[in-house]
C-alpha positions, -999 to +999 in steps of 0.1 A: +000+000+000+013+036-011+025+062+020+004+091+009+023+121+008+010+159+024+000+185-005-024+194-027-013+161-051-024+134-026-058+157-015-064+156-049-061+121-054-081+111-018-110+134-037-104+110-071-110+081-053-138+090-036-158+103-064-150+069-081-161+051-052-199+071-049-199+065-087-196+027-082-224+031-056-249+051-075-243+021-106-248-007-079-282+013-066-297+014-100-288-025-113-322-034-092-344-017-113-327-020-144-324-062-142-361-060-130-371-042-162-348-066-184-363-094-166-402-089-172-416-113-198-429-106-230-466-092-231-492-123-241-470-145-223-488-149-193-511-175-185-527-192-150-507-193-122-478-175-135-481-152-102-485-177-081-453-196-092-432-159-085-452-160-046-453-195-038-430-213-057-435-242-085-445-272-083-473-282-053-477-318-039-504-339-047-537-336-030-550-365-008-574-391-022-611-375-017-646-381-028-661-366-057-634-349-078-625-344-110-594-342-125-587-311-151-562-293-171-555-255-176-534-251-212-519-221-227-494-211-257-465-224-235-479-262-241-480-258-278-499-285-291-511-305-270-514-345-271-550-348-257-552-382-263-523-390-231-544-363-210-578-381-214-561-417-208-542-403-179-579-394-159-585-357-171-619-351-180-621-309-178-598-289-193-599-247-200-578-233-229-561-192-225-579-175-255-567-138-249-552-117-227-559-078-225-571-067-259-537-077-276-530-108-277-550-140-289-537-177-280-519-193-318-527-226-302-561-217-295-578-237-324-556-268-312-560-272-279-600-260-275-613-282-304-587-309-295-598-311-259-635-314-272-628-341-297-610-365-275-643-358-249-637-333-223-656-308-212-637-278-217-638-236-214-614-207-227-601-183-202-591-148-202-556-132-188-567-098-176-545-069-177-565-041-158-539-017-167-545-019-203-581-017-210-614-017-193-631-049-179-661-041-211-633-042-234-616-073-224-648-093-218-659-080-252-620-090-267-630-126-250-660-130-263-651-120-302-621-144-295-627-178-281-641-169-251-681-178-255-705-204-245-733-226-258-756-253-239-737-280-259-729-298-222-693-298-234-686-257-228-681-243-199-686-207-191-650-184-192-633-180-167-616-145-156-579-150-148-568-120-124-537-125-103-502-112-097-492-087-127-461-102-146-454-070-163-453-045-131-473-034-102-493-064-088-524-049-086-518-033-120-515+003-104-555+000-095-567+008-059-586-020-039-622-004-051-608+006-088-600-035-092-634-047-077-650-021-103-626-029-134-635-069-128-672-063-119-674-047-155-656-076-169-683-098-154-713-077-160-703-076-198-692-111-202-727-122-188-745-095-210-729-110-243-736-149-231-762-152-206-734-169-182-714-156-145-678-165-159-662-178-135-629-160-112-596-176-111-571-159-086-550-166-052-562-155-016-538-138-012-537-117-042-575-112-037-567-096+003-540-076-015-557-060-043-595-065-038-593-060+001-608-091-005-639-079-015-670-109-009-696-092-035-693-120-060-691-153-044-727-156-051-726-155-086-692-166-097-683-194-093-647-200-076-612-209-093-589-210-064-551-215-068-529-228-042-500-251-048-504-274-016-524-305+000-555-281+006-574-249-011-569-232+020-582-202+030-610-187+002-614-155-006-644-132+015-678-144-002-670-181-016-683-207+010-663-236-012-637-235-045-658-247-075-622-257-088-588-258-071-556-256-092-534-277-074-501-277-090-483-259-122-461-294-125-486-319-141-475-354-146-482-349-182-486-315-193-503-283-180-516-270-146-533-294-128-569-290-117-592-308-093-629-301-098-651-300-067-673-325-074-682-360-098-682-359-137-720-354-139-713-317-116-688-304-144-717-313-171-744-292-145-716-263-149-715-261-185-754-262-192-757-236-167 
């Protein structure tokens, strides 16, 4: 290590230093924000569970045997096309297909996986990635509905289903207030119901529902109940819902997909989608 020497050379080298050393600092401060930026995934992308992976991890253990359920798939872009064929010998009866998210993006594998799902025998449903920062609920529901995302009483449709969860892209309630979510997703649902007669149903987390609803219990009487929670249990629902209508139980499936069990036998999901 160098003696420093008196004078005005080594106070001008002590003041070198420590300007390089706060300008080393001030980089180190900003990389947070920057990688966080770099590291948000392209819009569409998204599909169920996505924030509940970033919160709770992958994965999810299997639940215990129990009466009356029915095993279903949730399928997006990120499956491709899917081989229905393994699903349907595997047990999986139900199975809902992402058709849209916001009013920008539309599912390529849409065609594939909805009609595919039907022709090997499943009752199945499109769902809608909602992105409250980009559009109104109208809008989306109406994207949704020109898209994929509508319903006969064919007993082999069942009504959408409203993903709304963790943000991928920022803020994870989407910059909205508790009250401004409730009212962006009751117009969502009040459209979507105008356009096809049926309450689509909500997909979300608890937790995400406390943060960004203040878990608002105005709905549990009308729409029916996707809960995700990768564990043994649902757990805890949301203010309003008495009992999940479906539980997504892991984003690992033996096969492909998230994994799904319905609450209740085969002949329930038919009561579902004739409404």
């Amino acid at each position: 290590m160098p003696v420093l020497r008196s004078g005005s050379t080594d106070r001008s080298r002590i003041a070198t230093a420590v300007g390089t050393l706060l300008a080393v600092l001030s980089l180190l401060l900003t990389l947070p924000a920057a990688a966080g930026a770099a590291d948000a995934p392209p819009r569409g992308s998204a599909r169920m569970g996505v924030g509940v992976i970033a919160h709770d991890g992958q994965g999810g253990l299997p639940p215990g045997s129990r009466a009356a359920q029915t095993e279903g798939v949730d399928v997006s872009s990120h499956q491709g096309n899917v081989n229905w064929s393994s699903l349907w010998s595997s047990g999986v009866k139900w199975a809902y297909v992402k058709a849209t998210e916001g009013t920008y993006y539309k599912n390529p594998y849409f065609a594939q996986q909805y009609n595919g799902s039907y022709n090997i025998g499943m009752i199945r449903g499109a769902y809608h990635f909602a992105t409250p920062d980009t559009t109104t609920g109208a809008a989306q529901a109406d994207y949704f509905v020109n898209n994929g995302g509508g319903w006969s009483r064919d007993g082999k449709t069942l009504p959408g289903a409203l993903d709304i969860e963790w943000n991928p892209y920022g803020a994870a309630c989407f910059g909205k207030t508790q009250s401004g979510m409730v009212t962006w997703i009751r117009d969502f649902l009040n459209r979507y119901k105008a356009r096809t007669g049926r309450d689509a149903v909500i997909y979300t987390a608890t937790s995400w529902w406390t943060q960004c609803t203040g878990n608002y219990s105005g709905f549990g009487a009308a729409n029916p109940l996707w809960i995700a929670r990768y564990n043994t249990t649902p757990g805890t629902l949301p203010a309003g819902w008495a009992y999940q209508t479906m539980w997504q139980y892991t984003s690992s499936g033996p096969i492909v997909g998230d994994h799904n069990k319905f609450n209740g036998a085969l002949d329930r999901v038919v009561a579902l989608a004739n409404g």
